[in-house]
C-alpha positions as CSV (number, residue, x, y, z in Angstrom):
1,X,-27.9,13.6,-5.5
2,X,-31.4,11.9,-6.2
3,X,-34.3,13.5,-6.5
4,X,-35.7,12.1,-3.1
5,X,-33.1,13.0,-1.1
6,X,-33.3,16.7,-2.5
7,X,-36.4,17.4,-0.3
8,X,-35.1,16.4,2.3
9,X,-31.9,17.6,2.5
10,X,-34.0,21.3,1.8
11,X,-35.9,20.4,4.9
12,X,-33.5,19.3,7.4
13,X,-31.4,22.7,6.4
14,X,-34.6,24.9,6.7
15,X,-36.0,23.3,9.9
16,X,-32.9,23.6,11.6
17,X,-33.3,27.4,10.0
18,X,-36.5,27.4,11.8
19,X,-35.5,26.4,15.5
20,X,-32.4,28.4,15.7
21,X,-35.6,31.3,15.0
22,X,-37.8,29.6,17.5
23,X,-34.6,30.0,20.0
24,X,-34.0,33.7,19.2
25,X,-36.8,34.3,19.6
26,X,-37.4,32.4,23.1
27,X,-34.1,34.1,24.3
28,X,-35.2,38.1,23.0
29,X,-38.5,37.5,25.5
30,X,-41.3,35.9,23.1
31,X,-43.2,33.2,25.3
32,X,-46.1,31.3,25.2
33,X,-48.9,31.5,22.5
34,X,-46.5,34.1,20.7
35,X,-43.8,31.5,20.7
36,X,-46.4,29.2,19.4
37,X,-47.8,31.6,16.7
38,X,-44.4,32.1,15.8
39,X,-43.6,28.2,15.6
40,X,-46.8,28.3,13.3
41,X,-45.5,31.2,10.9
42,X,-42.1,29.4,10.6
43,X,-44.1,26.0,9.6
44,X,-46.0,27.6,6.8
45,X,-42.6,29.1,6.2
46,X,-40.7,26.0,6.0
47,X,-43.2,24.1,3.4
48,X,-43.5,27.0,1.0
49,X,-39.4,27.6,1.0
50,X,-39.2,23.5,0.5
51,X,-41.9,23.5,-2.3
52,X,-40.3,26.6,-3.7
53,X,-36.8,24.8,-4.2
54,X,-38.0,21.4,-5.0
55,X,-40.4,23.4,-8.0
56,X,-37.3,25.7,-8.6
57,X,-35.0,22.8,-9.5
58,X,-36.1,21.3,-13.3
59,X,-36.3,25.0,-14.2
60,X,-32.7,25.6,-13.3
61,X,-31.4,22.0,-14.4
62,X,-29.9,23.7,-17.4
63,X,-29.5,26.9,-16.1
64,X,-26.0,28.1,-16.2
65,X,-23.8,29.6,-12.8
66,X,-25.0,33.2,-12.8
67,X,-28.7,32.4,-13.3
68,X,-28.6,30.2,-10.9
69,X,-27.2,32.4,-8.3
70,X,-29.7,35.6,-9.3
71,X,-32.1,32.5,-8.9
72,X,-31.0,31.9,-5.4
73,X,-30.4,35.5,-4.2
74,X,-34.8,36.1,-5.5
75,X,-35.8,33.0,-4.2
76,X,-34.6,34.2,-1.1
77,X,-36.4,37.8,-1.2
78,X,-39.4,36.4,-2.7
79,X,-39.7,34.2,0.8
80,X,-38.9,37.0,2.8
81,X,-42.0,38.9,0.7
82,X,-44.1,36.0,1.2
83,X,-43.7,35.8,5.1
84,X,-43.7,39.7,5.3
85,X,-47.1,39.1,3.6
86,X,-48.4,36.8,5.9
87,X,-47.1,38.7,8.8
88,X,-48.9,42.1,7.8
89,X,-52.5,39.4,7.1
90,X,-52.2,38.3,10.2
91,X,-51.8,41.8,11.8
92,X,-48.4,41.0,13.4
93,X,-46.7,43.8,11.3
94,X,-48.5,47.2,10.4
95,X,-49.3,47.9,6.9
96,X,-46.4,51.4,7.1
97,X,-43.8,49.0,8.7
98,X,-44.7,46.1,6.2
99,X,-44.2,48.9,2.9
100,X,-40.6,49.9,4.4
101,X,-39.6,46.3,4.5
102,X,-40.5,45.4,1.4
103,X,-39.0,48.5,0.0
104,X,-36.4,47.1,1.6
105,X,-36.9,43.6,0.4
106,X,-37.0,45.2,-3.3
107,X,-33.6,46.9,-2.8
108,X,-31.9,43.8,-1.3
109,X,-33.1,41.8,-4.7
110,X,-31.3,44.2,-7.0
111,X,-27.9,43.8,-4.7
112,X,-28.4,40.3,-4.5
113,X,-28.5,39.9,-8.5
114,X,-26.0,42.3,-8.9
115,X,-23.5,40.2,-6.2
116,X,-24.7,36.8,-8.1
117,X,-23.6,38.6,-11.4
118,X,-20.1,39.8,-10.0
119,X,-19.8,36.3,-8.3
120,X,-21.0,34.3,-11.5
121,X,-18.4,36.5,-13.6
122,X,-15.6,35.3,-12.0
123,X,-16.9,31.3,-11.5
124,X,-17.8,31.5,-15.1
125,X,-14.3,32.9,-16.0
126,X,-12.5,30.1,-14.0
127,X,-15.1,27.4,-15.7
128,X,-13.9,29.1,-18.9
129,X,-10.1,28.7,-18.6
130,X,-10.5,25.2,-17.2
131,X,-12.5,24.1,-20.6
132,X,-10.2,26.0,-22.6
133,X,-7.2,24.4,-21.1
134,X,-9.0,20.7,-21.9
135,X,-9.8,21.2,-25.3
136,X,-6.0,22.3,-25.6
137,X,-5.0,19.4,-23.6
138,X,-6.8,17.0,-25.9
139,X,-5.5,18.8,-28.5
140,X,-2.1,17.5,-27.6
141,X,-0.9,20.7,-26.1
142,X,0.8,18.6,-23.0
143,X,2.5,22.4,-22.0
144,X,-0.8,24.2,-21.1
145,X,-1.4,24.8,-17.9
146,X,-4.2,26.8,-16.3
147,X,-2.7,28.2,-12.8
148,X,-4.6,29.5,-9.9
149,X,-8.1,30.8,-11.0
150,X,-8.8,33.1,-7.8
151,X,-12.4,32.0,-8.2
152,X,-12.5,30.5,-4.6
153,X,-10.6,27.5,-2.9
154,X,-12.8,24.6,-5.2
155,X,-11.9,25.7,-8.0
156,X,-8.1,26.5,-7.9
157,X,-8.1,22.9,-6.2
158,X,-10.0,22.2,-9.7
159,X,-7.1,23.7,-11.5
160,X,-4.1,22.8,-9.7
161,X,-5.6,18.8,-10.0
162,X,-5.8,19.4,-14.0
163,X,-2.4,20.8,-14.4
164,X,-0.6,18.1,-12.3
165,X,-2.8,15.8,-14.2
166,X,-1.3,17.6,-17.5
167,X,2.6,17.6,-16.2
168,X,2.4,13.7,-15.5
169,X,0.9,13.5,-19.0
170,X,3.5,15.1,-20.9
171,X,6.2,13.1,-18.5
172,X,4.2,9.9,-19.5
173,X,4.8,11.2,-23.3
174,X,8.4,12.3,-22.9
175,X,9.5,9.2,-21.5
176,X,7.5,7.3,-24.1
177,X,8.6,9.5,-27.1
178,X,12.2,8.9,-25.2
179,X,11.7,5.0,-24.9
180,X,10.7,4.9,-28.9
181,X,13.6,6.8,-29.8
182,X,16.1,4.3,-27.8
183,X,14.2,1.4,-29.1
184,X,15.1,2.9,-32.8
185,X,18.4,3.5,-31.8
186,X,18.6,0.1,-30.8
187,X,17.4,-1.6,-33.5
188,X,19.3,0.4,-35.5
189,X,22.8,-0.5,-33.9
190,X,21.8,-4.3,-33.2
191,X,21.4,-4.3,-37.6
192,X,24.5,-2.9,-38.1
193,X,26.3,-4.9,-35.5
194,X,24.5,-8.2,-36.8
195,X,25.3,-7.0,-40.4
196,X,29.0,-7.8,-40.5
197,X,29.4,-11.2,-38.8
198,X,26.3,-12.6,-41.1
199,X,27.7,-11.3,-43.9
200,X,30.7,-13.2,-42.6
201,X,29.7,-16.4,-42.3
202,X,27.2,-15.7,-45.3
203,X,30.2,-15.0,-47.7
204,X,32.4,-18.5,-45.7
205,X,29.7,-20.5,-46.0
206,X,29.0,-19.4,-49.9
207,X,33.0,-20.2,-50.9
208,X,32.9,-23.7,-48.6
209,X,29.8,-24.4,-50.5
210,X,30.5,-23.2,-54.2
211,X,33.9,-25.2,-53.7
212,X,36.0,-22.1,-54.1
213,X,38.1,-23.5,-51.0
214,X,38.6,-26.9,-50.9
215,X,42.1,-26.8,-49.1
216,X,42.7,-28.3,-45.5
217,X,44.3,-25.1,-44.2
218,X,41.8,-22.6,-45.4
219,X,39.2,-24.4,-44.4
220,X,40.5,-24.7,-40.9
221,X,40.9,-21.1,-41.0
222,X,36.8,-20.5,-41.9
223,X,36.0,-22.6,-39.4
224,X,37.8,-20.7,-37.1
225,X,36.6,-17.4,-38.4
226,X,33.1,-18.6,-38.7
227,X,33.0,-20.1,-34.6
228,X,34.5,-16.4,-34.1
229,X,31.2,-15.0,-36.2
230,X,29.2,-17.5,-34.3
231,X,30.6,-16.5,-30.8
232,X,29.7,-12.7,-31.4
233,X,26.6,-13.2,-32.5
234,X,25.6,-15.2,-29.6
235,X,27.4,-12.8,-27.3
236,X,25.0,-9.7,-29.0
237,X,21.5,-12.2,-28.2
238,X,22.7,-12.6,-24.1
239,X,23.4,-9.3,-23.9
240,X,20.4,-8.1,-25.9
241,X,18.4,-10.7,-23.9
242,X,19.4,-9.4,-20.4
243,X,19.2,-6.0,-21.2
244,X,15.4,-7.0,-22.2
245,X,15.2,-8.5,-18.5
246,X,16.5,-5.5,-16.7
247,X,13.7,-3.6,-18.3
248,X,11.0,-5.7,-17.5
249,X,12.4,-4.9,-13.6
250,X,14.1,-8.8,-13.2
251,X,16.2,-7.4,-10.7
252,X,14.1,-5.3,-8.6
253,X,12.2,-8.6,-7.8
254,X,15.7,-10.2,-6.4
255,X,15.9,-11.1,-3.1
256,X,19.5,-13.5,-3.0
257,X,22.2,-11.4,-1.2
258,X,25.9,-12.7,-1.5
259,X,29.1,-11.2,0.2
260,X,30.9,-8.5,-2.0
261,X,34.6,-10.8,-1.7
262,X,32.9,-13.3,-3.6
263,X,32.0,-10.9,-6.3
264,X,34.8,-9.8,-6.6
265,X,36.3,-13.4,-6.9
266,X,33.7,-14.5,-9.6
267,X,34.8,-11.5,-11.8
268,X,38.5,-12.0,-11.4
269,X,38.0,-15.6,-12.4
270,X,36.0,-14.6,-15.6
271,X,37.9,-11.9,-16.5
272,X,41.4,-13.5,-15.4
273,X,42.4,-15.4,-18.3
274,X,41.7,-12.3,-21.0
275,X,44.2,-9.8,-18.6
276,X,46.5,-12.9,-18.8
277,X,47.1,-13.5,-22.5
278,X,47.2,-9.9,-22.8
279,X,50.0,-9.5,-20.0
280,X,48.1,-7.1,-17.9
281,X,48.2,-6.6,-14.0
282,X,45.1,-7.0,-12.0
283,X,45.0,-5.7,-8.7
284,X,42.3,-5.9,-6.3
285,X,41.9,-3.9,-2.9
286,X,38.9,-4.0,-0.6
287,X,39.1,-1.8,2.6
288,X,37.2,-3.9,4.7
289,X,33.9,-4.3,2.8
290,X,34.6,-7.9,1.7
291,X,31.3,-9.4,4.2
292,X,29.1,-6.5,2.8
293,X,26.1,-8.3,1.4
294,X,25.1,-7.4,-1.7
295,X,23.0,-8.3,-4.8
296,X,24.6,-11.2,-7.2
297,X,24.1,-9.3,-10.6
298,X,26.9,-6.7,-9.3
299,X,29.3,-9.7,-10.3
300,X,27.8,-9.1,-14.3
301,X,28.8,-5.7,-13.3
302,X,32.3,-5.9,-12.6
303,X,32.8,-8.7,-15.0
304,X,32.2,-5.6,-17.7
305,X,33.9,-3.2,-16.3
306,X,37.3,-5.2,-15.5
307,X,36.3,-6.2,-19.6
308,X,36.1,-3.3,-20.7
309,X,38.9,-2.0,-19.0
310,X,41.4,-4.9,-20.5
311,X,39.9,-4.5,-23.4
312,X,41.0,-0.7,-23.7
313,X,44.6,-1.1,-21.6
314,X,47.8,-1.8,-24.1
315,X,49.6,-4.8,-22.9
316,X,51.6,-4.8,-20.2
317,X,49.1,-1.9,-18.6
318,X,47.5,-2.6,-15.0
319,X,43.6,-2.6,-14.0
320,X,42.8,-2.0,-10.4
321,X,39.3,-2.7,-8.4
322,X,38.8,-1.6,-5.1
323,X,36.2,-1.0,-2.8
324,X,35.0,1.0,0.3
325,X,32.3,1.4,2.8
326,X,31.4,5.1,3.4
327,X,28.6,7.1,4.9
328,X,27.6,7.0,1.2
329,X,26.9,3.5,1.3
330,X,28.9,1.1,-0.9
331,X,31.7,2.3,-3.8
332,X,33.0,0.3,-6.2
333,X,35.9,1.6,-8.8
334,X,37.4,-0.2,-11.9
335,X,40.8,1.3,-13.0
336,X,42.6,1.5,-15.6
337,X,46.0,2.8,-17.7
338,X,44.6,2.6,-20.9
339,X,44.3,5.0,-24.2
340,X,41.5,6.9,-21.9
341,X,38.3,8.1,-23.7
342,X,37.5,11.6,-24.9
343,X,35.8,14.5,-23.0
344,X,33.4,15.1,-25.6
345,X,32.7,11.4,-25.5
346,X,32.3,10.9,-21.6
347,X,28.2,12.0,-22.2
348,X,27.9,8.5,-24.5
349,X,29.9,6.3,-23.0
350,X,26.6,4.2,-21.5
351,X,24.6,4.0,-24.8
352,X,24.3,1.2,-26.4
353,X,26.8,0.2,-29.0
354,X,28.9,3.0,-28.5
355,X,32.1,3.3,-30.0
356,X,33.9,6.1,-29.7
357,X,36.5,5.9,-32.5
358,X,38.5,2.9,-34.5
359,X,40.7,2.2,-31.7
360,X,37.6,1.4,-29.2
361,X,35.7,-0.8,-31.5
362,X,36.4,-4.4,-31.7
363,X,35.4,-7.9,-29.8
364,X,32.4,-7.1,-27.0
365,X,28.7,-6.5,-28.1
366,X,28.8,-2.5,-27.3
367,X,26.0,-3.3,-24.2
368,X,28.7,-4.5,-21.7
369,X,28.7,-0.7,-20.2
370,X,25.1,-0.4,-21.3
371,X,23.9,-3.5,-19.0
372,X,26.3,-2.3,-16.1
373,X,24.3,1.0,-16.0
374,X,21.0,-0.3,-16.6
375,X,21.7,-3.0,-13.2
376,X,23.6,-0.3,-11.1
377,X,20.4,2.0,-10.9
378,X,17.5,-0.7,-10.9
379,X,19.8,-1.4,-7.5
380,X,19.4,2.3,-6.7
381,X,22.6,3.0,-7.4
382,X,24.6,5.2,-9.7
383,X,27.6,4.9,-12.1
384,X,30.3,8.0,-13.0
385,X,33.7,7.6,-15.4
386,X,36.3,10.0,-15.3
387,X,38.6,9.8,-17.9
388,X,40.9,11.7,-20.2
389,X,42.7,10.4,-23.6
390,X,46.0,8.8,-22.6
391,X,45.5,8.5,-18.9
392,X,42.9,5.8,-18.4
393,X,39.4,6.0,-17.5
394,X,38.0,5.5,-13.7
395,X,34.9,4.0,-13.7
396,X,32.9,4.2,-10.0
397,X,29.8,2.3,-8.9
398,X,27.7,3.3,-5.5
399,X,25.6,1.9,-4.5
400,X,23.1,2.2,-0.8
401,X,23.3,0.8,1.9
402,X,21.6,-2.6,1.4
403,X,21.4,-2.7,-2.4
């Protein structure tokens, strides 16, 4: 507040003081020129109290909490002694009633400091455990918290503001300690996986080179291996690159709705020939929910599940998709009879570049269940697997109403 408001503020509050007086007193029976010489009294009043606060207030500028309150409470009685003054001067009060009040007056300044000391105590304990908890807070001790002070409603409004302030700050630094760690992890499996197919076509392209093969036939067969290299490594950059753009929150900002039939007829298509050559059966059942709208990157979805389901079933093995409306909202399920994944295993099954043993590693970049994850809850959904080794893995999807 400025320093020309102060006075004012002081005298609005202290001649509003004054007329609630002047209407006591009209109302016990005081009329006329005592009302007047009262009206009077209460003026001189009013200007010594205002010049008595606004004089009071550099002194107390770096005064702390309790001296400010035993400040107040003899501010207050040294008024009361100053009008009791004036009163006995002006023969209003006799000289034996004046000495009791102001013995009075004397008494009610020692229980006013003591009340401002109890009072102060307890502020200056709560100011004490708030500064305490941010010096630990800027220490990096996200974990403190301060609780209710019992120091009055301000204050444990004070507190509870600092420690929800302190629990969305260590959140903040969980999830980015959590982030850093996947990006590690992540780096570190995108190395490895780009290791082997550069090391590859590094060692093909050194024999073509140094003329170690020069023969028709084994050349055809680096070529081959080499597109193969090439075809991985640009299947690890897609997937690395959409994974990028389902963290930056791409498909939050979608608005293109497309009926769930025709997903399900774009990942049959893609995913088609690959059951084919290996002499699987695809079946695909939808009870009813083929007009559902619903958002076009669930097609990327199912396109890695059905792939990662063929990719895991022994030939002659069958992969079925269906899909339901329920009160739920929208369920999706890829099935499949394949070798089945392990129960201690189930918990990693959506981090990137997992592999759970030599039989599940092989074509694929290791972020086609990643990315499926990642899309199903930007779209609010969620994604569960149930599966057990040697009797196939179910992999469900649901999703709201409206995804």
């Amino acid at each position: 507040m400025s320093r020309a408001r102060l006075p004012a503020l002081v005298a609005a509050v202290v001649l509003g003081a004054a007329l609630a007086s002047l209407a006591l007193g009209a109302a016990l029976g005081v009329k006329g020129s005592e009302l007047r010489h009262l009206g009077l009294l209460l003026l001189i009043a009013l200007i010594a109290t205002v010049a008595a606060t606004v004089a009071a207030r550099p002194l107390l500028a770096r005064a702390s909490v309790r001296w400010r309150l035993v400040a107040i409470g003899a501010l207050a009685v040294l008024v009361s002694l100053v009008n009791l003054g004036v009163l006995t001067m002006l023969m209003s009060v006799s000289h034996h009633d004046a000495t009791l009040v102001a013995i009075l007056l004397v008494y009610s300044v020692g229980a006013g400091i003591a009340a401002a000391l109890v009072l102060a105590r307890a502020w200056g304990s709560a100011v004490e455990r708030l500064v305490q908890g941010a010096r630990s807070l800027a220490d990096g001790n996200l974990d403190h918290r301060v609780g209710r002070l019992g120091a009055g409603p301000e204050l444990d409004m004070l507190a509870a503001t600092f420690d929800e302030t302190a629990a969305r700050l260590e959140r903040s630094l969980a999830r980015e300690r959590a982030g850093e760690a996947q990006r590690k992890d992540l780096i570190t499996a995108v190395s490895h996986d780009l290791r082997t197919p550069l090391a590859s076509l590094r060692a093909m392209a050194e024999a073509i080179g140094d003329g170690v093969v020069d023969d028709p036939p084994t050349l055809h067969h680096y070529v081959r291996e080499m597109r193969r290299s090439i075809e991985s490594l640009s299947l690890l950059v897609d997937d690395l690159f959409e994974l990028v753009q389902i963290d930056a929150g791409a498909i939050e900002a979608e608005s293109e709705r497309v009926r769930l039939a025709d997903v399900f007829d774009s990942a049959l298509r893609t995913c088609g020939p690959q059951a084919s050559a290996k002499g699987l059966t695809v079946e695909a059942w939808i009870d009813g929910a083929g007009e559902c709208l619903c958002s076009p990157s669930l097609v990327r979805v199912l396109q890695n599940l059905l792939q990662n389901a063929i990719r895991h079933t022994p030939a002659d093995g069958t992969v079925r998709m269906e899909a339901r409306q329920g009160s739920g909202g929208l369920e999706l399920v890829v099935e499949d009879s394949g070798e089945g994944i392990a129960p201690e295993s189930l918990d990693q099954v959506f981090e990137p570049f997992w592999r759970g043993d030599a039989a599940r590693s092989g074509s694929g970049s290791g972020l086609g269940l990643a990315l499926a994850k990642r899309i199903v809850e930007s779209l609010g959904g969620q994604i569960r697997v149930q599966s057990a080794p040697a009797e196939g893995s179910r992999f469900a999807v649901v999703l709201p109403e409206g995804p």
